[in-house]
C-alpha positions as CSV (number, residue, x, y, z in Angstrom):
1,X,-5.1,80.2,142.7
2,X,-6.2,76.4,141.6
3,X,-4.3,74.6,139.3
4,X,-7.2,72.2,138.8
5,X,-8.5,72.2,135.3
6,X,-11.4,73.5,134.3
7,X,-14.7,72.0,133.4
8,X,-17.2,74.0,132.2
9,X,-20.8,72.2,131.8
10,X,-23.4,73.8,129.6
11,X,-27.3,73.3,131.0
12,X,-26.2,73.5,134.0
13,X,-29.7,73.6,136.0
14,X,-31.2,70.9,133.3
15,X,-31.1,67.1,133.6
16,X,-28.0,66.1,132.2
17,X,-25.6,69.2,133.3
18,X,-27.3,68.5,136.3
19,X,-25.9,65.0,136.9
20,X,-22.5,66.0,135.1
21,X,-22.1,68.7,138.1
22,X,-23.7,66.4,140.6
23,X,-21.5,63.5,140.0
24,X,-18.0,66.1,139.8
25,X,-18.9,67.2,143.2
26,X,-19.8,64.2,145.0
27,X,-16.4,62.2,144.0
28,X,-13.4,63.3,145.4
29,X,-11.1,62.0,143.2
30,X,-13.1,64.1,140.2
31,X,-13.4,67.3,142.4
32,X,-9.7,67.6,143.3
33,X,-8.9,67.7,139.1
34,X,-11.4,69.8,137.9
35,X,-13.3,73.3,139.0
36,X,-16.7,73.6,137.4
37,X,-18.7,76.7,135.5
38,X,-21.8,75.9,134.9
39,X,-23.3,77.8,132.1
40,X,-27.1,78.7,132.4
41,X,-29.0,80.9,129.7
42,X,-31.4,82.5,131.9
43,X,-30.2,83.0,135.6
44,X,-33.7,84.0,137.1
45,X,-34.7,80.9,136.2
46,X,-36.1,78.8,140.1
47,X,-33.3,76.2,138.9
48,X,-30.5,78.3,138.2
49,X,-31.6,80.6,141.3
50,X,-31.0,77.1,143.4
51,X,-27.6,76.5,141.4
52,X,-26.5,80.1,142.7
53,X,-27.0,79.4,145.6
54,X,-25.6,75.9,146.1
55,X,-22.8,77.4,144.0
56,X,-22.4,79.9,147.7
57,X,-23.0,77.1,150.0
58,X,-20.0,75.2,148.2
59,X,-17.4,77.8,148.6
60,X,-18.5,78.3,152.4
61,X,-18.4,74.7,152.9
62,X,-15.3,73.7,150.7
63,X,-14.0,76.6,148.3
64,X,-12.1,74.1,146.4
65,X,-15.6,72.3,144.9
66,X,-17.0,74.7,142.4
67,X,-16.0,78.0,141.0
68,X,-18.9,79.2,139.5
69,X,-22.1,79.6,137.7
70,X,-22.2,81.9,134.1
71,X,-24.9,83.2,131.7
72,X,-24.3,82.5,128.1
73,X,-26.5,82.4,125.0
74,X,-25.8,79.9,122.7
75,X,-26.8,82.1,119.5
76,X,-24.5,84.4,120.6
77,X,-20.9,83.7,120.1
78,X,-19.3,86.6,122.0
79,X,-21.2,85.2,125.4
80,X,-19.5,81.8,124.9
81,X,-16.2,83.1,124.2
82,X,-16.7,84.4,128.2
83,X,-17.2,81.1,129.5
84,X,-14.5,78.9,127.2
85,X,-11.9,80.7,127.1
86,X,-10.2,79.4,129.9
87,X,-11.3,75.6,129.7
88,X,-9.7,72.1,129.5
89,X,-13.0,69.9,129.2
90,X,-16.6,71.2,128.2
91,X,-20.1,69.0,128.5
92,X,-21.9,70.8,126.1
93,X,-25.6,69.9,125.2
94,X,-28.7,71.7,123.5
95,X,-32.3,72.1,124.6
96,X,-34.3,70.8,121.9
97,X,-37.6,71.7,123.6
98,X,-36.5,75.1,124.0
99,X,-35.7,75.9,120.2
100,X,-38.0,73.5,118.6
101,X,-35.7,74.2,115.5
102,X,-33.4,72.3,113.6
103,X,-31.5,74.9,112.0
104,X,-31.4,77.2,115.4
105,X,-30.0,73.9,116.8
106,X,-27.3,73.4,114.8
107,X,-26.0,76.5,114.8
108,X,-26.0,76.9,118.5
109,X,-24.0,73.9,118.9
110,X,-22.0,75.2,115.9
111,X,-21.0,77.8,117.7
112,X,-19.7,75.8,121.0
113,X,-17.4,73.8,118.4
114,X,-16.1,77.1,117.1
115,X,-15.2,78.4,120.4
116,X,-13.8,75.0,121.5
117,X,-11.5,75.0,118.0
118,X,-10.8,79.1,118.9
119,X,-9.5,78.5,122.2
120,X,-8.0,74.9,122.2
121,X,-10.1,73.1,124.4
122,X,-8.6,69.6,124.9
123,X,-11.6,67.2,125.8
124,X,-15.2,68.0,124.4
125,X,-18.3,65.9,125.6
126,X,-21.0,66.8,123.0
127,X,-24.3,65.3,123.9
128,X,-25.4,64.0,120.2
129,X,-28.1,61.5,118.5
130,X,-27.5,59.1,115.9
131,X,-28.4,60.9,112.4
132,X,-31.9,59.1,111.9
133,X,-32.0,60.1,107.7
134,X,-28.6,58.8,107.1
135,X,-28.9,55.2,109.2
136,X,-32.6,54.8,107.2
137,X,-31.0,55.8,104.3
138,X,-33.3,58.8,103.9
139,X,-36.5,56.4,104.5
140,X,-37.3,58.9,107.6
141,X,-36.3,62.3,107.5
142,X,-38.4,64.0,110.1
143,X,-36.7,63.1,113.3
144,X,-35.6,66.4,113.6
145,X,-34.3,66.7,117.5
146,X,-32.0,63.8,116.4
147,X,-30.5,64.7,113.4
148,X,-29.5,68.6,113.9
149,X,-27.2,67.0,117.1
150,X,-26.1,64.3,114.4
151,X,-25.5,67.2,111.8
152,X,-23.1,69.2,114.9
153,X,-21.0,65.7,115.7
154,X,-20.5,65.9,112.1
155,X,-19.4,69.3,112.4
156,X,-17.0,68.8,115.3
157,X,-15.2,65.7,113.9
158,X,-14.9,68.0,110.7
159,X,-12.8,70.4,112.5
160,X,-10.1,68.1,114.5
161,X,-11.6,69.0,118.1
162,X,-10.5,66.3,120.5
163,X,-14.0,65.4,121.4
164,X,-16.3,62.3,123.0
165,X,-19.9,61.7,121.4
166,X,-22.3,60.9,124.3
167,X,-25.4,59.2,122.7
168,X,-28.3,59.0,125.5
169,X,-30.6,56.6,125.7
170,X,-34.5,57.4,126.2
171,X,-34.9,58.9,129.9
172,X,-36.6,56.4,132.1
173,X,-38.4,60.3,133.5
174,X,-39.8,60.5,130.0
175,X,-42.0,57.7,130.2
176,X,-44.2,59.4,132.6
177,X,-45.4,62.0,129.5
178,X,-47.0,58.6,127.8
179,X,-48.6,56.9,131.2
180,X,-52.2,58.4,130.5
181,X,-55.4,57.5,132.6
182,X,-57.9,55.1,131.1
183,X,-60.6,57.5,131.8
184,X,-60.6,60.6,133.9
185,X,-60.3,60.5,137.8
186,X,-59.4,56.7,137.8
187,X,-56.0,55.0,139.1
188,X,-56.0,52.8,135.9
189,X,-53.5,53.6,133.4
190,X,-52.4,52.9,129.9
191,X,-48.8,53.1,128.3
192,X,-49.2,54.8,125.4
193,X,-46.2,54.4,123.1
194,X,-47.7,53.3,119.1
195,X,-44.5,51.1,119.4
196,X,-45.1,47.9,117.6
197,X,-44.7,44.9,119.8
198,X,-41.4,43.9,120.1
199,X,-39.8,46.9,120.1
200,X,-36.5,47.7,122.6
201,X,-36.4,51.0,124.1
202,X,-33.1,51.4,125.8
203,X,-33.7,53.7,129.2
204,X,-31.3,55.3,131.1
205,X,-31.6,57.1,134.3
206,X,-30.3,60.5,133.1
207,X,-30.1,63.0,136.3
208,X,-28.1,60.3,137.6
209,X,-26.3,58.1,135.3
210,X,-25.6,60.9,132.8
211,X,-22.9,62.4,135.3
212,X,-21.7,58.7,135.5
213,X,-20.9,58.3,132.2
214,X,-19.3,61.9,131.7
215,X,-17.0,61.3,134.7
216,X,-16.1,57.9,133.2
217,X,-15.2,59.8,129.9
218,X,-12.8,62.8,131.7
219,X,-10.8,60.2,133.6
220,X,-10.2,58.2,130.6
221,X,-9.6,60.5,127.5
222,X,-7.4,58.6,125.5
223,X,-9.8,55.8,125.6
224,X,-12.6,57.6,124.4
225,X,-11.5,60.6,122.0
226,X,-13.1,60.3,118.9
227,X,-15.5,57.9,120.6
228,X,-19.5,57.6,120.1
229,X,-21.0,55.9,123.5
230,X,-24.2,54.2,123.4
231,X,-25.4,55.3,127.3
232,X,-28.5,53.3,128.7
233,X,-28.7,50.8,131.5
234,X,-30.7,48.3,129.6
235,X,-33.1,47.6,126.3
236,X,-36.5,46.9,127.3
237,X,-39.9,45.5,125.6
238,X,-42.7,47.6,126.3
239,X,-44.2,44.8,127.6
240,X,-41.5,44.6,130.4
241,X,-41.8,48.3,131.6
242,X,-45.6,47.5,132.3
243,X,-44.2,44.9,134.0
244,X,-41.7,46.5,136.3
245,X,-44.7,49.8,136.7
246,X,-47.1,46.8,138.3
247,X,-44.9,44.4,140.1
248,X,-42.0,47.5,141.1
249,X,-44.7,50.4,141.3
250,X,-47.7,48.8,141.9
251,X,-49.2,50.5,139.0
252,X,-52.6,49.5,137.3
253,X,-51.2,49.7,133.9
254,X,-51.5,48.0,130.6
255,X,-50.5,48.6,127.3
256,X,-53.2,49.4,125.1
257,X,-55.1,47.3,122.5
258,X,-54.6,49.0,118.8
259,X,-53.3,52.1,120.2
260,X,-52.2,53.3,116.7
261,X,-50.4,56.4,115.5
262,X,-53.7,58.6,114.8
263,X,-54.2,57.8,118.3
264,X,-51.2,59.2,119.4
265,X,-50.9,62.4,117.5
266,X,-54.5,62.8,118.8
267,X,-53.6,63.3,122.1
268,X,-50.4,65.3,121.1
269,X,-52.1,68.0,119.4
270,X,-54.7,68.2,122.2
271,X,-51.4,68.6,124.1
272,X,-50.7,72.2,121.9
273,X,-47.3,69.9,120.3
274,X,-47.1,71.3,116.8
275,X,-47.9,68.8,113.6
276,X,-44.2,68.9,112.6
277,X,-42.7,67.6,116.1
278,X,-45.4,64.6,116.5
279,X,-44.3,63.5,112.7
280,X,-40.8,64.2,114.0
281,X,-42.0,61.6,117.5
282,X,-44.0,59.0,115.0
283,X,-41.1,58.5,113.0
284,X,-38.5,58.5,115.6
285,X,-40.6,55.4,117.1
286,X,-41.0,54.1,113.4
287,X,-36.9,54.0,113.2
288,X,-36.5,53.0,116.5
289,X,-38.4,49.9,116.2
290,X,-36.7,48.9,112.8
291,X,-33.1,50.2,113.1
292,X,-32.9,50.4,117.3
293,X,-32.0,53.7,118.4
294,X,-28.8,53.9,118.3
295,X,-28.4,52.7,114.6
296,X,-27.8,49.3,115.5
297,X,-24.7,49.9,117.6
298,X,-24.3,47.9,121.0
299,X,-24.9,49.6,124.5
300,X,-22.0,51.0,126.1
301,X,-23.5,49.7,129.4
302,X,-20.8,47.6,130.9
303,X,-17.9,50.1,131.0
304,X,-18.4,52.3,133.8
305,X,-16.7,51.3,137.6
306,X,-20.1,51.5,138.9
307,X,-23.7,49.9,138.0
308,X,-25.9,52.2,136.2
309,X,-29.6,52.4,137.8
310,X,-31.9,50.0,136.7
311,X,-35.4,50.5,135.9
312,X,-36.7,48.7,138.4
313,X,-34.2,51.0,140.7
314,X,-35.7,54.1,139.5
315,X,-39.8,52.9,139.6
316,X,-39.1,51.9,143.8
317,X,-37.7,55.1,144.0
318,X,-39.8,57.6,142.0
319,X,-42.3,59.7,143.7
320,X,-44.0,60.5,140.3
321,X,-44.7,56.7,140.4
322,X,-46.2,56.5,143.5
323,X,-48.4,59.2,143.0
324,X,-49.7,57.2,140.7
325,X,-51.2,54.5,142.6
């Protein structure tokens, strides 16, 4: 039987779990302290089918890697009991895009904390957002998909859980969603963010550097219990990623002239994204540009042993960029 400890890493076929079990596996010194469960809502899902059967290939190849792969559902308390029971360390995150509910939200990670408190787990990562109505001082109050995660860190510092608040920045992936075509069929592109100029935006690579950071934060628990970390590689303008799309990417790209918020919610509703989530994404980018995102706390971006991916890292690399072009 190991005597590792075990880590057990909610969204475990999504972007972030993803990297967390990526960047366990692939350093020795993490994968010979902790076995992994990585916890999956809906198995027959392509990614979590591709999990399964990397989680088989591991236990051929090296049977002390990775134990295994679990179904839970968040809203159900019972489910999550089954895959915390028996953990040190949890990464525990929820899927926004999948709820699309503030409430819903909160009381699935609600839930996690309760089972954390219930069974003693020593070191949980919560994947949070800064609370957007209580930096602005209720100015904007709509930034839903922040503030339910800031309402659960709330909730998790409220009942003593030794825990480690991992703020992400925006994901350098989710800048493709706002790289539109300046009319149909061409290979000329706009950026379209209704960010005013000067705005930073801090970006972080998240299927890699999100693993980075949680692996920082296991080896060194004291340090960072009780800790909110800032994770992003670097604030930029957006003046500077059209930049790095050109020069990097040789991307036609600019950013456009007057692209105001109408504009943006235009092209969101002909996207099918409900009113209440584009005021919850013009308001986000209204905060953003006058309190930063994280509240006006500094990056955490020098603490890790290793560099975090730039942007100009993850532009040469991307084939999503160079389909582009």
């Amino acid at each position: 039987m190991s005597n590792k400890k075990i880590l057990v890493v909610f969204g475990a076929t999504g972007n972030q779990g993803g990297s967390v079990i990526d960047s366990i596996l692939n350093d020795p010194t993490t994968a010979a302290q902790f076995d992994i469960v990585g916890v999956t809502r809906d198995p027959s899902k392509p990614a979590a089918v591709a999990l399964a059967a990397r989680v088989r290939l591991c236990h051929l190849l090296r049977s002390d890697l990775l134990t295994h792969y679990l179904e839970a559902d968040l809203d159900d308390k019972e489910s999550l009991r089954s895959v915390v029971k028996n953990a040190y360390a949890v990464f525990a995150v929820t899927n926004w895009q999948e709820v699309m509910n503030k409430e819903r939200e909160i009381q699935q990670g609600k839930n996690i904390a309760d089972v954390a408190k219930e069974f003693n787990v020593q070191h949980l990562i919560w994947s949070s957002l800064p609370n957007v109505s209580k930096i602005s001082n209720n100015k904007y109050t709509k930034v839903l998909h922040f503030d339910s995660k800031a309402v659960v860190e709330e909730y998790i510092r409220s009942l003593g859980i030794p825990a480690t608040f991992l703020h992400l920045g925006i994901f350098m992936n989710f800048l493709f969603s706002n790289i539109i075509p300046t009319s149909e069929g061409t290979k000329s592109y706009n950026l379209a963010f209704p960010f005013p100029p000067g705005t930073k935006i801090p970006l972080i690579s998240v299927n890699k550097d999100t693993g980075a950071y949680v692996k920082h934060i296991l080896l060194n628990r004291e340090t960072f219990l009780g800790r909110q970390v800032s994770a992003a590689e670097k604030e930029y303008a957006p003046t500077e990623i059209v930049s790095i799309l050109k020069n990097v990417g040789d991307v036609d790209i600019s950013l456009p002239a007057n692209y105001t918020e109408d504009d943006f919610k235009k092209r969101l509703t002909a996207l099918g994204v409900p009113e209440f989530f584009q005021e919850d994404l013009a308001e986000n980018m209204k905060f953003i540009h006058e309190f930063g995102f994280f509240g006006g706390l500094k990056l955490d971006n020098d603490i890790l042993p290793e560099p975090l991916e730039t942007f100009e890292e993850f532009v040469a690399k991307s084939s999503e960029i160079a389909a582009l072009t």
